[in-house]
N, CA, C and O of each residue as an XYZ file, in Angstrom:
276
protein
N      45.811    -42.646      0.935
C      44.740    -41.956      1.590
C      43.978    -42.926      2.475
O      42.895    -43.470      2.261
N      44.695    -43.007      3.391
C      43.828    -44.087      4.608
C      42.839    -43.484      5.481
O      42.232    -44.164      6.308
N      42.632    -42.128      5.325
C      41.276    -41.689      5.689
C      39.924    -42.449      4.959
O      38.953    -42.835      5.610
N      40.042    -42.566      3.672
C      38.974    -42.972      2.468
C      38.655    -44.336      2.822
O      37.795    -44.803      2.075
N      39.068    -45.137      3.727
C      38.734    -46.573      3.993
C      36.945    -46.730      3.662
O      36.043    -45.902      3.794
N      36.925    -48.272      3.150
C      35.394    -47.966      3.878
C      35.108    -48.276      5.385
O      34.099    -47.777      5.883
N      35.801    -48.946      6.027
C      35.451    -48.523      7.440
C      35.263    -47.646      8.007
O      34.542    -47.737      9.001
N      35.749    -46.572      7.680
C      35.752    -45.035      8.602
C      34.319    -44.275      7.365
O      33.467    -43.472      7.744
N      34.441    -44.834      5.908
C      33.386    -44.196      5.372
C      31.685    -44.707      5.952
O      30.794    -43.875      5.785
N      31.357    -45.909      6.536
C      30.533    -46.489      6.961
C      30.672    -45.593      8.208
O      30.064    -44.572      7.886
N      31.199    -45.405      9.597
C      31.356    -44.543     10.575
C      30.826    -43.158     10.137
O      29.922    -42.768     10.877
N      31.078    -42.484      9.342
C      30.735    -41.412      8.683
C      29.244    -41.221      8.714
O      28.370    -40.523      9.226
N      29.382    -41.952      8.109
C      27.353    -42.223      7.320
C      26.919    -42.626      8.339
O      25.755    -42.308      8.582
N      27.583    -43.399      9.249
C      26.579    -43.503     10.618
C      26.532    -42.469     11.204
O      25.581    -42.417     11.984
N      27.109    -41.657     11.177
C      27.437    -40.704     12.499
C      26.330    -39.471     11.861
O      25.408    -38.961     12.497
N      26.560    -39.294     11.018
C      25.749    -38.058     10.354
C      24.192    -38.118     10.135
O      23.369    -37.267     10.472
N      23.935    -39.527      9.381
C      22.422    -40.422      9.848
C      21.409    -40.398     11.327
O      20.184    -40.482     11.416
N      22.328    -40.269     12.276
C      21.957    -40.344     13.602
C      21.907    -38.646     13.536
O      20.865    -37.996     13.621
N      23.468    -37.991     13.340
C      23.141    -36.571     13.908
C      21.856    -35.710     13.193
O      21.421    -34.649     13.640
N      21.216    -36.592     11.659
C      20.331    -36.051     11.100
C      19.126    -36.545     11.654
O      18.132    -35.821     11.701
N      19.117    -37.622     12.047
C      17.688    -38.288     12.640
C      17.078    -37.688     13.606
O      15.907    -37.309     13.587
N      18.157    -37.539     14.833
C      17.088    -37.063     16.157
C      16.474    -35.902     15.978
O      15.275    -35.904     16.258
N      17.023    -34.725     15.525
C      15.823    -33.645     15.307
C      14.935    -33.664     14.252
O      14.021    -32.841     14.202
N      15.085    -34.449     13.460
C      13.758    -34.472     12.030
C      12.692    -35.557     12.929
O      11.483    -35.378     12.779
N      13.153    -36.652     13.837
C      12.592    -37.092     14.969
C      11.731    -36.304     15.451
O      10.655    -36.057     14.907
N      12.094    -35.864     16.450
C      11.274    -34.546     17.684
C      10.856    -33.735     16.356
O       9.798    -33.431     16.905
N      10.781    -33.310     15.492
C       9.835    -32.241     14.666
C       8.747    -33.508     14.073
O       8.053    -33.312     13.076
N       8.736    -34.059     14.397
C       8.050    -34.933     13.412
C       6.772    -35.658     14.790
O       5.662    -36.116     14.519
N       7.294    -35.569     15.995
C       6.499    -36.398     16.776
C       6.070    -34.986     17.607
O       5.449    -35.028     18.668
N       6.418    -33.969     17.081
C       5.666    -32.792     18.503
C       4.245    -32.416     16.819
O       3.507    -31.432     16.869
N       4.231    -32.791     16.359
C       3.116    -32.657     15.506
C       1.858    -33.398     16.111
O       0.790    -32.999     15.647
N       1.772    -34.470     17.124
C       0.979    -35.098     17.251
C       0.865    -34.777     18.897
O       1.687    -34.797     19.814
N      -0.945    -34.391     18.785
C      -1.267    -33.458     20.321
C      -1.487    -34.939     21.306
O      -1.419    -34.836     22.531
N      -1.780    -36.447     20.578
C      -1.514    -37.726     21.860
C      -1.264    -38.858     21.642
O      -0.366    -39.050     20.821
N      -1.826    -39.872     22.166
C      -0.883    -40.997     21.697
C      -1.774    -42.138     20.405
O      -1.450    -43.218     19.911
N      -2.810    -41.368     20.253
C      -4.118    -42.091     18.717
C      -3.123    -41.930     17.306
O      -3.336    -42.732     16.397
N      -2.223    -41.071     17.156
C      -1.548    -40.897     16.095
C      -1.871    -40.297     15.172
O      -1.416    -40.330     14.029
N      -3.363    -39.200     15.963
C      -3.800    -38.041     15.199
C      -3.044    -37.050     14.812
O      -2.041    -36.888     15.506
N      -3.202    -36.264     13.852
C      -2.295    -35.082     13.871
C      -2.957    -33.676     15.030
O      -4.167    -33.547     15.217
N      -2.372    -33.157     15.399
C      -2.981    -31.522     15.716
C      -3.785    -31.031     15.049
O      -3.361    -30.839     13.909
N      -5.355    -30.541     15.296
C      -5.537    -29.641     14.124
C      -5.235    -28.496     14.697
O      -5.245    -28.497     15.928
N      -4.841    -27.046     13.889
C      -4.458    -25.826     13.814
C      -5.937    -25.414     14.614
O      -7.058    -25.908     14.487
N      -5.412    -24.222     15.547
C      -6.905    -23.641     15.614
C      -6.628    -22.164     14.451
O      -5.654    -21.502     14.092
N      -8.175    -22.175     14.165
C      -8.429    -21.150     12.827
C      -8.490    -19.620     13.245
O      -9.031    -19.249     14.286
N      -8.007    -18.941     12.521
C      -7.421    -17.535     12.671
C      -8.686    -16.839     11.952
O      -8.860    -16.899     10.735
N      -9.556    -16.165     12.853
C     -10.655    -15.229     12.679
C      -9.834    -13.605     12.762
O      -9.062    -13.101     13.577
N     -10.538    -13.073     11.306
C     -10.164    -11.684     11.522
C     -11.604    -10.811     11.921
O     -12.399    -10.235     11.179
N     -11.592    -10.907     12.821
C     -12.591     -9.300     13.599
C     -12.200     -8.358     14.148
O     -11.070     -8.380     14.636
N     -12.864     -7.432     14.227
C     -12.542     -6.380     15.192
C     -12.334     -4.977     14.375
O     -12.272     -5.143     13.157
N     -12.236     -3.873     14.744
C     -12.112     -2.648     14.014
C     -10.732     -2.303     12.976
O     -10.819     -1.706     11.903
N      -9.834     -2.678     13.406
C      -8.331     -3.191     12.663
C      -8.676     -3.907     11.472
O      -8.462     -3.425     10.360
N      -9.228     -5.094     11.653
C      -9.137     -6.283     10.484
C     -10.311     -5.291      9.219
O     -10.129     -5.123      8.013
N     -11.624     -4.734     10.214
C     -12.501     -4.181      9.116
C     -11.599     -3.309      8.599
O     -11.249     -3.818      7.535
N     -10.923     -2.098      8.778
C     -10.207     -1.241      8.491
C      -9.458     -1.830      6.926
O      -9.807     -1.740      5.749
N      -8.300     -2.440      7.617
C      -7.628     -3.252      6.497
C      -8.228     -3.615      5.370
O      -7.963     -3.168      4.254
N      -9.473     -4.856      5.774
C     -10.276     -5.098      4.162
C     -10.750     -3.927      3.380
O     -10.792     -3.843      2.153
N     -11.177     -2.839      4.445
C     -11.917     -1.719      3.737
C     -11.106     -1.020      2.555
O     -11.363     -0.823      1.368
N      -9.802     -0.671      3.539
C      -8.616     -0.469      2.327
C      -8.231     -1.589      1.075
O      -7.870     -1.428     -0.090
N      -8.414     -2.430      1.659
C      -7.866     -3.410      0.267
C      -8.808     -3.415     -0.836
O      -8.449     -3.510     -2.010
N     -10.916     -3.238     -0.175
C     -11.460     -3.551     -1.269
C     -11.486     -2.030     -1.980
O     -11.677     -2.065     -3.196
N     -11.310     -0.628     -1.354
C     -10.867      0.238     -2.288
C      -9.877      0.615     -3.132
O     -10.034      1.574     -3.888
N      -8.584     -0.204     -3.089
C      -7.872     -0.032     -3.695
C      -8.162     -1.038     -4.678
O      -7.703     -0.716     -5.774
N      -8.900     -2.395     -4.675
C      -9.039     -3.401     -5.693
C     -10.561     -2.373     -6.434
O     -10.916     -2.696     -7.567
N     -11.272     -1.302     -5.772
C     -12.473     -0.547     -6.264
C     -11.368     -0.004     -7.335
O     -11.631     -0.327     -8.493
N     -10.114      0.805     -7.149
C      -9.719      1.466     -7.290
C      -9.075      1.460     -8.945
O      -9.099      2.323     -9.822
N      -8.485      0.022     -8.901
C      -8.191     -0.913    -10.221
C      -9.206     -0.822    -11.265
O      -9.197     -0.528    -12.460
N     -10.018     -1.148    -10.476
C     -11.474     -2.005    -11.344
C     -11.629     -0.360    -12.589
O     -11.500     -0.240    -13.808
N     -11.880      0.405    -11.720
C     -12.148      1.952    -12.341
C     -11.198      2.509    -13.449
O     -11.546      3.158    -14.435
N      -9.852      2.109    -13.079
C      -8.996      2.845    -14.022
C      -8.890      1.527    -15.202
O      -8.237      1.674    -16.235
């Protein structure tokens, strides 16, 4: 089995090392919005508006709804 060398097993592990690196790379450096080595912060997700009241309204009657039975 002259595939199993370790020469070609070292080639291997290189090759796959690299093909695993560059994109865990780029996911790892688009996290950072410049060059201070801050992270991004998230901007924060406000629920307003007639929709979002709606929704809670239903949720806190159905948690009313629990409480009762």
């Amino acid at each position: 089995m002259r595939s199993f060398t370790l020469g070609t097993s070292v080639k291997m592990i290189a090759v796959a090392g690299a093909l695993l690196a560059v994109p865990l790379a780029g996911a790892s450096a688009a996290q950072f919005n410049d060059h201070t080595g801050r992270m991004a912060t998230p901007t924060p997700t406000s629920f307003q508006g007639p929709r979002a009241d709606s929704i809670l309204n239903q949720v806190r009657g159905i948690d009313q709804g629990i409480a009762d039975a």
